[in-house]
C-alpha positions as CSV (number, residue, x, y, z in Angstrom):
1,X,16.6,28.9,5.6
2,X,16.3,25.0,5.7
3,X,18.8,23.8,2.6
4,X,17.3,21.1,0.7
5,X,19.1,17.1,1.3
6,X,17.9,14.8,-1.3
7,X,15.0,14.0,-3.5
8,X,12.6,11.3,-2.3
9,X,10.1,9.2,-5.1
10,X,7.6,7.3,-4.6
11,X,6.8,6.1,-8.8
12,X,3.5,3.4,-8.8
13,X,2.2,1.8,-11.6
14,X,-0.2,4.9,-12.7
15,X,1.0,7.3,-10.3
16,X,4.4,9.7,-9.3
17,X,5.1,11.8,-6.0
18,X,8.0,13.7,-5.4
19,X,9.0,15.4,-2.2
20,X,12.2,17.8,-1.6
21,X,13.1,17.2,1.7
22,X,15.1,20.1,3.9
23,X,18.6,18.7,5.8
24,X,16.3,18.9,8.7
25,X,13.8,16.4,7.7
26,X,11.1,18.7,6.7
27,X,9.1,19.0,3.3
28,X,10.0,22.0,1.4
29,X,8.3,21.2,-1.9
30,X,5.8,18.7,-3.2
31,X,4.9,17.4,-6.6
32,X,2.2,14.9,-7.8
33,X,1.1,13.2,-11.1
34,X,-0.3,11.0,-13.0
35,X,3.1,10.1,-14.4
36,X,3.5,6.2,-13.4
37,X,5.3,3.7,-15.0
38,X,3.2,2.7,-17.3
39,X,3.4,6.8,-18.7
40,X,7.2,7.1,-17.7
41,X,7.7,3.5,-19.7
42,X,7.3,6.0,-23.1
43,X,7.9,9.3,-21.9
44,X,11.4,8.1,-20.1
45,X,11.7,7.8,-16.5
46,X,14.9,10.2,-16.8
47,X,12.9,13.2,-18.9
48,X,10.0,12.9,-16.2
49,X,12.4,13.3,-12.8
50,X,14.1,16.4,-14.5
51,X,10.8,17.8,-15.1
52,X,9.8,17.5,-11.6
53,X,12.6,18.6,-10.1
54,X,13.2,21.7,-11.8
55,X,9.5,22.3,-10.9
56,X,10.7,22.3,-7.3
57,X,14.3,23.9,-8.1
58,X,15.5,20.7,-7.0
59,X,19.7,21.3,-7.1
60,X,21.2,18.8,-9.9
61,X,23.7,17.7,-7.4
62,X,20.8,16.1,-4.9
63,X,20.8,12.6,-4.6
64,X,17.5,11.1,-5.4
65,X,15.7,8.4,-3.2
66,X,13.0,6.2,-4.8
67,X,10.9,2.9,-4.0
68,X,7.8,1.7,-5.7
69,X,7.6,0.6,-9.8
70,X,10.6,2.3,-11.2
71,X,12.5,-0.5,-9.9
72,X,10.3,-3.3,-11.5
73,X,11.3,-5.3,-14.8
74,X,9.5,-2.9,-17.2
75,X,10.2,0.0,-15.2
76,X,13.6,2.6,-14.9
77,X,16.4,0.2,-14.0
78,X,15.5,-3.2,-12.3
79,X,15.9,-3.4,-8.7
80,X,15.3,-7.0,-8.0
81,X,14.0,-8.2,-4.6
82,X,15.4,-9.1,-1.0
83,X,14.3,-12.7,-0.2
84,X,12.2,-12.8,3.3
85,X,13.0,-13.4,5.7
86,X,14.3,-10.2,5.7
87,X,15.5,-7.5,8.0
88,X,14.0,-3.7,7.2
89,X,17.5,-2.1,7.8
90,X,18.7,-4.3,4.5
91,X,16.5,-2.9,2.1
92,X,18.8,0.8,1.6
93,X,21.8,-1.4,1.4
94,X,20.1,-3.4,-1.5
95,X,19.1,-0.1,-3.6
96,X,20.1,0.0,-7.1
97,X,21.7,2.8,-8.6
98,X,20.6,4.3,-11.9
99,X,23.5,4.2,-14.6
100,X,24.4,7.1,-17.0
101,X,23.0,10.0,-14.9
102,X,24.8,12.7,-13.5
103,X,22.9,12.8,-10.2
104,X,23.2,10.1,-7.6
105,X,19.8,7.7,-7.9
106,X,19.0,4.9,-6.0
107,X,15.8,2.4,-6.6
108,X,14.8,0.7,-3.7
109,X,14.3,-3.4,-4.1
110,X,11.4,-5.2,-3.1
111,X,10.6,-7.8,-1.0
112,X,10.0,-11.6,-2.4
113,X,8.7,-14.6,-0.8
114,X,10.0,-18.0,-2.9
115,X,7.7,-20.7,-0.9
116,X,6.4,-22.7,-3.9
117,X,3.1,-22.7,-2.2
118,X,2.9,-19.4,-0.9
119,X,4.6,-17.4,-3.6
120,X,4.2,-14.0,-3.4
121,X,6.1,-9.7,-4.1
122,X,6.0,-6.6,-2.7
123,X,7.4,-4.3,-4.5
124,X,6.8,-0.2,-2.9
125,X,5.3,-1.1,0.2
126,X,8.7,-2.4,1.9
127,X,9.4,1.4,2.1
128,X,5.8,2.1,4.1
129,X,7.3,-1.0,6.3
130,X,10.2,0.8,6.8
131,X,8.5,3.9,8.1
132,X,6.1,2.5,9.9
133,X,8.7,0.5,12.0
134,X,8.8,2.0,15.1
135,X,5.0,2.0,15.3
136,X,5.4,-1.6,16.4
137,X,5.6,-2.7,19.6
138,X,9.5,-3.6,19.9
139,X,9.7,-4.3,15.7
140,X,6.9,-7.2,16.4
141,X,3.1,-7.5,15.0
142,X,1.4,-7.8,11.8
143,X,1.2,-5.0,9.6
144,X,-1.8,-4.4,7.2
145,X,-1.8,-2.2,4.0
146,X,-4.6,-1.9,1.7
147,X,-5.3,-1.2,-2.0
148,X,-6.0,-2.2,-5.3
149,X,-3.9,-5.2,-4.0
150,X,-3.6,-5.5,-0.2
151,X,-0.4,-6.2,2.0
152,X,-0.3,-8.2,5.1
153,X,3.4,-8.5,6.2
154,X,4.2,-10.5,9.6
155,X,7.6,-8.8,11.2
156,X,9.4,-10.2,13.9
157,X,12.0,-8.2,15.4
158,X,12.4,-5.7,12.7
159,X,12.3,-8.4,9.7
160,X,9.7,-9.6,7.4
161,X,9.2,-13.4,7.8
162,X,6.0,-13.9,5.6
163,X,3.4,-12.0,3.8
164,X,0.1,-12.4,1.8
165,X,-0.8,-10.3,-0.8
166,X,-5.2,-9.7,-1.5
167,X,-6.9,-8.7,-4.9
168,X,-9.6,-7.4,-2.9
169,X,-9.2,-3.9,-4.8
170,X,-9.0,-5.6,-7.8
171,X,-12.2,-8.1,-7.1
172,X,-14.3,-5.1,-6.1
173,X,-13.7,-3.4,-9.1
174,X,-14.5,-6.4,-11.2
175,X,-17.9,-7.5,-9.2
176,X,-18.9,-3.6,-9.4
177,X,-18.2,-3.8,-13.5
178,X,-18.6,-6.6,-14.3
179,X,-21.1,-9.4,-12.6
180,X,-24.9,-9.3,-12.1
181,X,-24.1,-7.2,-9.3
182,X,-23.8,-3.8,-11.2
183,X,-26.8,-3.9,-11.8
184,X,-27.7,-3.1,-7.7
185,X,-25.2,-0.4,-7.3
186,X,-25.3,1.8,-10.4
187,X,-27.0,4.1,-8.3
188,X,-24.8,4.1,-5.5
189,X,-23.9,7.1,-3.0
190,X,-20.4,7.3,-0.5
191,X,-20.3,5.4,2.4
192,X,-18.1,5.2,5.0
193,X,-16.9,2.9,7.7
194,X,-20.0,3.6,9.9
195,X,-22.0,2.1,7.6
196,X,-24.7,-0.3,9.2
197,X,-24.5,-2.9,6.2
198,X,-21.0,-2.3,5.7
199,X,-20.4,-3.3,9.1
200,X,-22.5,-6.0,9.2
201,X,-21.4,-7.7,6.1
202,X,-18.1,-7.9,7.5
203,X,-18.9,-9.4,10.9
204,X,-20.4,-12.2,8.8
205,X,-18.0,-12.7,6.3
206,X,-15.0,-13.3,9.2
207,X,-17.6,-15.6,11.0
208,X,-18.1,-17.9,7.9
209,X,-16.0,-16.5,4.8
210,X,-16.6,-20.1,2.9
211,X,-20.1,-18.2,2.0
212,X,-18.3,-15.5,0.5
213,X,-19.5,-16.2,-3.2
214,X,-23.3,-16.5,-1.4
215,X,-22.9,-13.5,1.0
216,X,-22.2,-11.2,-2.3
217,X,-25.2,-12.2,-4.1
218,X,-26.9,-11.3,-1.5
219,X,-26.6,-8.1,-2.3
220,X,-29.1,-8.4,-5.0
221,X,-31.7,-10.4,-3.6
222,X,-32.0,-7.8,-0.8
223,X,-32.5,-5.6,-3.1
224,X,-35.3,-7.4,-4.6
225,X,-37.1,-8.6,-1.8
226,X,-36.3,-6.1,1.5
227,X,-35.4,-2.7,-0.7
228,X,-31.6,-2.7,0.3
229,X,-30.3,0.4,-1.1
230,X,-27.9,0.9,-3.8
231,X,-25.2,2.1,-1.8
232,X,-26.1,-0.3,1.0
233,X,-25.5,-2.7,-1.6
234,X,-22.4,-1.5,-2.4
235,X,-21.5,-1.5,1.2
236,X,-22.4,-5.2,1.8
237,X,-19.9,-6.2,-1.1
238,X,-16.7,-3.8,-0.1
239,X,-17.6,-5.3,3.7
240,X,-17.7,-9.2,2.3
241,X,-14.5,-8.5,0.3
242,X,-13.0,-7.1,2.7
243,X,-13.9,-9.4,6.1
244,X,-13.1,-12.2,3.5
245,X,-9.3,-10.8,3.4
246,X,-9.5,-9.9,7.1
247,X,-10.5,-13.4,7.6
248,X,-7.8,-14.8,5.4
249,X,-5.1,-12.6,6.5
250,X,-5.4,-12.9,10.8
251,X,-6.2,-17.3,10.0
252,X,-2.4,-18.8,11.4
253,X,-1.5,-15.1,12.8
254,X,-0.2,-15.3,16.7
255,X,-3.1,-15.2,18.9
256,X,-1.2,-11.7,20.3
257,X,-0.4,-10.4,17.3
258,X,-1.1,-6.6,17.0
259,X,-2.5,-4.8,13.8
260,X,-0.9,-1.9,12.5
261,X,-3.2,-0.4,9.5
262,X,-1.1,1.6,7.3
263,X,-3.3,3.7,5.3
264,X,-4.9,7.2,4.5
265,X,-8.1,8.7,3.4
266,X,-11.9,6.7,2.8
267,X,-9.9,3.3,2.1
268,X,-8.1,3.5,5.2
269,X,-11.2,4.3,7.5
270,X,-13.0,1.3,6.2
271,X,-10.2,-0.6,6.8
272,X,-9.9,0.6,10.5
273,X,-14.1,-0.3,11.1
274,X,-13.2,-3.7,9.6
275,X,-11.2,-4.2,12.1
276,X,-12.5,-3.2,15.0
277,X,-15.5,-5.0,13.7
278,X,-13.1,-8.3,14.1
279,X,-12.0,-7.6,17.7
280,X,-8.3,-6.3,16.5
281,X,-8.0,-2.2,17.5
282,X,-5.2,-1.3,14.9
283,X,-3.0,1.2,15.1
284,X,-3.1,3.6,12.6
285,X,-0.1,4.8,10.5
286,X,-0.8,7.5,7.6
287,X,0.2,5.8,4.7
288,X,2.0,9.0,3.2
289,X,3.7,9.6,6.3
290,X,5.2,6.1,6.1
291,X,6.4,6.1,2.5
292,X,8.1,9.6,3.2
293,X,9.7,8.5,6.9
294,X,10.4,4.9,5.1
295,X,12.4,7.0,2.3
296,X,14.3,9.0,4.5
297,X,15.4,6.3,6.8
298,X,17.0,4.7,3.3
299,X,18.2,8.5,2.5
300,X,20.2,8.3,6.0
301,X,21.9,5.1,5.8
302,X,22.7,5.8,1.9
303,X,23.9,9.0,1.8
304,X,24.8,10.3,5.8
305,X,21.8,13.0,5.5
């Protein structure tokens, strides 16, 4: 039988995975919760790994790999942040250990952007970057991943040299709540990346995103006066949002820059249609599958494994 090799984490704001990984690279056990930082901030970051890794008969003696919010200022033990530009292979070196615990822990940094203009953190998704490496063409091209707050990371020859983060998530979630715009989408079905007014709404939104603002409002008055749908017009505002970031995040890119999308489930399938629907065929990189790879790569250069 495969022998278990370490413990890899991946601790977000409102979320926790855990993965026991076998000394030949393989998954053996698998834990997931609800247990983020914000939970782990009162019930103790150390009470909450012992919990999951005796669910897993984790061995005491593992080390213990983990990127994401257990390394930010209110989280476990602060793991500060690599300055880009950046090379990938830096960020094990960078890790953090966790003091006054038997077992051998080790945060993960973030990345950090200082321009005064353009400032800007990553803090979880250097670890996807690191996974997802060799699914760029010779460690070059533009890497997008989505979510609450999106990541678009420029790497050139295995190091970050600039990124944008995009509260497109965040906006969505705020127009659906919050703005005149609830009231058109209250009723609103699943959609998916096929959508027709999904698709549409991007293609205009990257053709002129300065009408934005006008574009979403849009989505009401269609309703009014043509009987847009509700989850049409929920699908015209995700596709404005996010052919507005698309638009945003490919302005000042290299004209040959390729798109890796580093996502998973509904969210990521949008974000493929998006952009095909702006002329850039990503290639696709499941996002758990890069956290995991991204982990062990730090696991190896830490720890031998």
């Amino acid at each position: 039988m495969t022998k278990p090799a370490y413990v890899a984490v991946d601790w977000g704001t409102s979320s926790f995975r855990l993965w026991l990984i076998g000394s030949d690279g393989s998954v053996l056990a698998e834990r997931r919760s609800g247990e983020g930082m914000t939970t782990a901030a009162t019930a103790g970051f150390a009470a909450i790994l012992a919990s999951h890794r005796q669910a897993v008969a984790a061995p005491e003696s593992l080390p213990v790999i983990v990127c994401g919010m257990a390394g930010a200022r209110q989280g476990w033990v602060e793991a500060g942040y690599l300055d880009v530009p950046a090379a990938l292979s830096a960020i094990p070196t960078a890790a953090v250990r966790v003091p006054g615990v038997a077992s051998d822990i080790r945060i993960l940094p973030g990345l950090a952007q200082r321009d005064p203009a353009r400032p800007d953190v990553i803090r979880g998704e250097e670890t996807q970057l690191l996974g997802a490496l060799d699914a760029l063409s010779d460690g070059n091209g533009l890497v997008c991943m989505p979510g609450t707050h999106s990541k678009w990371v420029h790497i050139r020859n295995g190091a970050v040299t600039r990124f944008s983060t995009f509260m497109t998530g965040e906006l969505f979630d705020a127009i659906g709540r919050h703005t005149i715009l609830s009231h058109s989408i209250g009723d609103a079905g699943p959609f998916d990346g096929g959508n027709a007014a999904f698709v549409q709404a991007v293609t205009e939104c990257i053709r002129n995103p300065a009408t934005a603002s006008n574009l979403l409002f849009s989505a009401r008055s269609g309703m009014l006066l043509h009987g847009l749908s509700a989850t049409d017009a929920k699908a015209r505002i995700s596709g404005i949002l996010i052919g507005l970031e698309i638009a945003g995040a490919l302005d000042g890119a290299e004209p040959d820059a390729s798109v890796t999308l580093v996502a998973s489930g509904p969210l990521g399938a949008l974000y493929e249609s998006a952009l095909e629907a702006a002329g850039a065929a990503p290639v696709v990189v499941d996002a758990d599958a890069a956290v995991r790879s991204g982990l062990a790569v730090a696991a190896r250069a830490l720890w031998d494994i």
